[in-house]
C-alpha positions in Angstrom: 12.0 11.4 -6.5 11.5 14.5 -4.7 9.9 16.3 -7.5 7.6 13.5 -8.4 6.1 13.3 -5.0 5.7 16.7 -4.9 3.9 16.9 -7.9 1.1 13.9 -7.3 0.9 15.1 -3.4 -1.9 17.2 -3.4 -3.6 14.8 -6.2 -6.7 12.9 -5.7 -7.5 9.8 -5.9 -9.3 10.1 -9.0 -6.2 12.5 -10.6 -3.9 9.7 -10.0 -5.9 6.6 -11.2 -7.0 8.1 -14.7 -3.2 9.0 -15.3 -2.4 5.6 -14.4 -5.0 4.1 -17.0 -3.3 6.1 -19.4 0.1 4.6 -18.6 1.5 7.4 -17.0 4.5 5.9 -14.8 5.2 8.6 -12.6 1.6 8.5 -11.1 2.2 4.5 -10.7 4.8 5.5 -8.7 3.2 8.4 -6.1 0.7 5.4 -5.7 3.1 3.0 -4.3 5.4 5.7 -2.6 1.6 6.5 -1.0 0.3 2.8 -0.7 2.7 0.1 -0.4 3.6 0.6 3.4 0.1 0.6 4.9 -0.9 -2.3 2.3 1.9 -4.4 3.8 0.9 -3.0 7.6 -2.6 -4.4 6.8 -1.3 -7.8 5.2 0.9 -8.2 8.8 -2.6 -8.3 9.6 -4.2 -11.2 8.2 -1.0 -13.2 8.3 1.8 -13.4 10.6 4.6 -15.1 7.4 6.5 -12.0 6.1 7.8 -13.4 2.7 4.0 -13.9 1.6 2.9 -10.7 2.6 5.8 -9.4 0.7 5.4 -11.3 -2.2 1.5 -10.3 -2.3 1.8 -6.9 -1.9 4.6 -6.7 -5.0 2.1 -8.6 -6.8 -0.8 -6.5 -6.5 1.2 -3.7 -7.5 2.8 -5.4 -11.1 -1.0 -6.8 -11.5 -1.7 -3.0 -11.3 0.2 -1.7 -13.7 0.3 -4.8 -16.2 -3.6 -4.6 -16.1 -3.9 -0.4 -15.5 -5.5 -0.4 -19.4 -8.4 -2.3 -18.4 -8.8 -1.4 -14.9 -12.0 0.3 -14.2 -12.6 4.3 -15.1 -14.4 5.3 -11.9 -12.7 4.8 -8.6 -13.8 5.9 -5.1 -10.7 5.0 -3.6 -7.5 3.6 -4.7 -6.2 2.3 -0.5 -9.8 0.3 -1.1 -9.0 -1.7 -4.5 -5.5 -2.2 -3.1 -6.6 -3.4 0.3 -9.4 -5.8 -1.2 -6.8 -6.8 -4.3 -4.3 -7.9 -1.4 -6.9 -9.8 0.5 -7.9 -11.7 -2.1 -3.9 -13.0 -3.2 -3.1 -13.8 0.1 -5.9 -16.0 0.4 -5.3 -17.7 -3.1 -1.4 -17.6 -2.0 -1.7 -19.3 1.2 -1.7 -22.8 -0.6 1.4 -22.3 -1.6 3.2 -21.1 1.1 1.3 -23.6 3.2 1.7 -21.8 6.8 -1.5 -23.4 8.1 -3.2 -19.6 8.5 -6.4 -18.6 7.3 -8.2 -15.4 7.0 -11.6 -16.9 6.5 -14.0 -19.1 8.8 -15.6 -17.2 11.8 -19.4 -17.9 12.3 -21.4 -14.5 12.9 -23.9 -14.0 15.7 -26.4 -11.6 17.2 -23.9 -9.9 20.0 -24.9 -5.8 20.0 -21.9 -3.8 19.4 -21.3 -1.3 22.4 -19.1 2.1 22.1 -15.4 2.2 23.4 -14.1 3.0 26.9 -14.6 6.8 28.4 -11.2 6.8 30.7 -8.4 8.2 28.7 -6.6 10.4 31.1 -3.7 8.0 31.3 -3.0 8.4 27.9 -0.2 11.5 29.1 1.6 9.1 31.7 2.5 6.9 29.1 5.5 6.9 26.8 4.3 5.9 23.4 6.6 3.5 22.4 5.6 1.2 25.5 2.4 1.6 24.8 2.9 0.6 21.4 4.3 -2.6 22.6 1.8 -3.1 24.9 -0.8 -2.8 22.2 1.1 -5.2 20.1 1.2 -7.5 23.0 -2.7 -7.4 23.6 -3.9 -7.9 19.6 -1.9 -11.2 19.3 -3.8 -12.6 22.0 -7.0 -11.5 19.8 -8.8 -13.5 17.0 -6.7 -12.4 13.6 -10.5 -11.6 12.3 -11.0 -8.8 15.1 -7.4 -7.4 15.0 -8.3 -7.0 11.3 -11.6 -5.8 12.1 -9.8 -3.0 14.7 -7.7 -1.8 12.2 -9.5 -1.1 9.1 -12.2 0.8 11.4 -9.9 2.7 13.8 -6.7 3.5 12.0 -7.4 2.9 8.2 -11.1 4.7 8.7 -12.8 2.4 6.8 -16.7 2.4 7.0 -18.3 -0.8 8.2 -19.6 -1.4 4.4 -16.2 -1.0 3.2 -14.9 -3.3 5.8 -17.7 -5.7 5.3 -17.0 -5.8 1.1 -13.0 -6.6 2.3 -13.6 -9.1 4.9 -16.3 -10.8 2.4 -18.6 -10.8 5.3 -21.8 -8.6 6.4 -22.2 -5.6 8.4 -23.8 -7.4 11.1 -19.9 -9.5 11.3 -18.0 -6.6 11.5 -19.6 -5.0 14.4 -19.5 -8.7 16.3 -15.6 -8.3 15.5 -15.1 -5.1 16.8 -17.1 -5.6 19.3 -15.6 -8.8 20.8 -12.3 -7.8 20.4 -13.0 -4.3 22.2 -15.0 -6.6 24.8 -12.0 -8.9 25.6 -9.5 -6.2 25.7 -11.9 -4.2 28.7 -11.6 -7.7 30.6 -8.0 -8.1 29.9 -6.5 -8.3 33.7 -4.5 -5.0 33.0 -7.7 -2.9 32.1 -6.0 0.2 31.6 -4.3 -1.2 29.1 -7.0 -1.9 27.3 -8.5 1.4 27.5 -5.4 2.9 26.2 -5.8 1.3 23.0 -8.9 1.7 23.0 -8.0 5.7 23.0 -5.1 5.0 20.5 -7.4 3.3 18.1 -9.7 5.9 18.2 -7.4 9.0 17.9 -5.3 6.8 15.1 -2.3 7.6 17.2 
């Protein structure tokens, strides 16, 4: 295994995904070894039931082998088909788990997204794993939408188009997300807090 992930790890994208069309199972693998955690990461995202995000994420992956003949030549990015492919079997899978979450339904309005907080000197007087539970405390009092929102923008660098294409909404809704959630966190009682993920988010700590 160790040889195999050395040999794909300085690949591109673009290396890896023509091998894969041409059946090539070692390059399968260095995309999962590359892939699968954050694609399950962003499916703890949209919904909170463990087995399904499982399940989907296993199922993208066969779907993209079993299908790698007639998956498209040109790719700009393989964490972008993997992250819209999950999306999209969650939502048809939630039916039949039946947990009573959705990942579509917000209404978009005309709110002007504002820039993040200033004040990150804190940052050194906290111990990171607190603060990672703190964070984790704050984004489940959030809207799923805007957590989602958060995280493809700050940690997973998506652009907003790329976020908008995933989330099947426009631009305009993405910045309202981000901007609401990054609003309610600055009036969160603790608003240091706030600030401090604010400053994870943006250094993808």
């Amino acid at each position: 295994m160790a040889s195999l992930q050395s040999s794909w790890s300085n690949s591109t994208d673009q290396q890896l995904w023509r091998s894969l069309r041409e059946g090539d199972e070692s390059a399968f693998t260095a995309i999962f070894e590359r892939y699968h955690r954050t694609l399950y990461n962003y499916g703890s995202k949209l919904v909170t039931d463990s087995t399904l995000v499982e399940d989907a994420v296993q199922e993208v992956f066969i779907d993209v082998w079993r299908m790698r003949a007639t998956l498209s030549e040109e790719i700009g990015s393989i964490k972008f088909y993997l992250y819209r492919s999950l999306r999209r079997r969650i939502h048809r899978m939630q039916g039949k788990y039946q947990t009573g979450e959705t990942i579509d339904g917000l209404v978009d309005d005309d709110t002007t997204p504002t820039s993040g907080p200033e004040e990150t000197t804190q940052i050194e007087q906290e111990s990171r794993d607190l603060l990672s539970r703190r964070i984790q405390e704050l984004l489940t009092h959030l809207p799923k939408r805007q957590v989602e929102a958060l995280t493809l923008y700050y940690y997973d660098e998506f652009s907003i188009s790329e976020i908008a294409q995933l989330m099947d909404v426009n631009e305009k809704s993405v910045r309202n997300f981000i901007h609401r959630a990054i609003t309610s966190l600055r009036q969160n009682r603790n608003w240091l807090i706030g600030s401090l993920l604010i400053f994870w988010l943006l250094c993808s700590l």
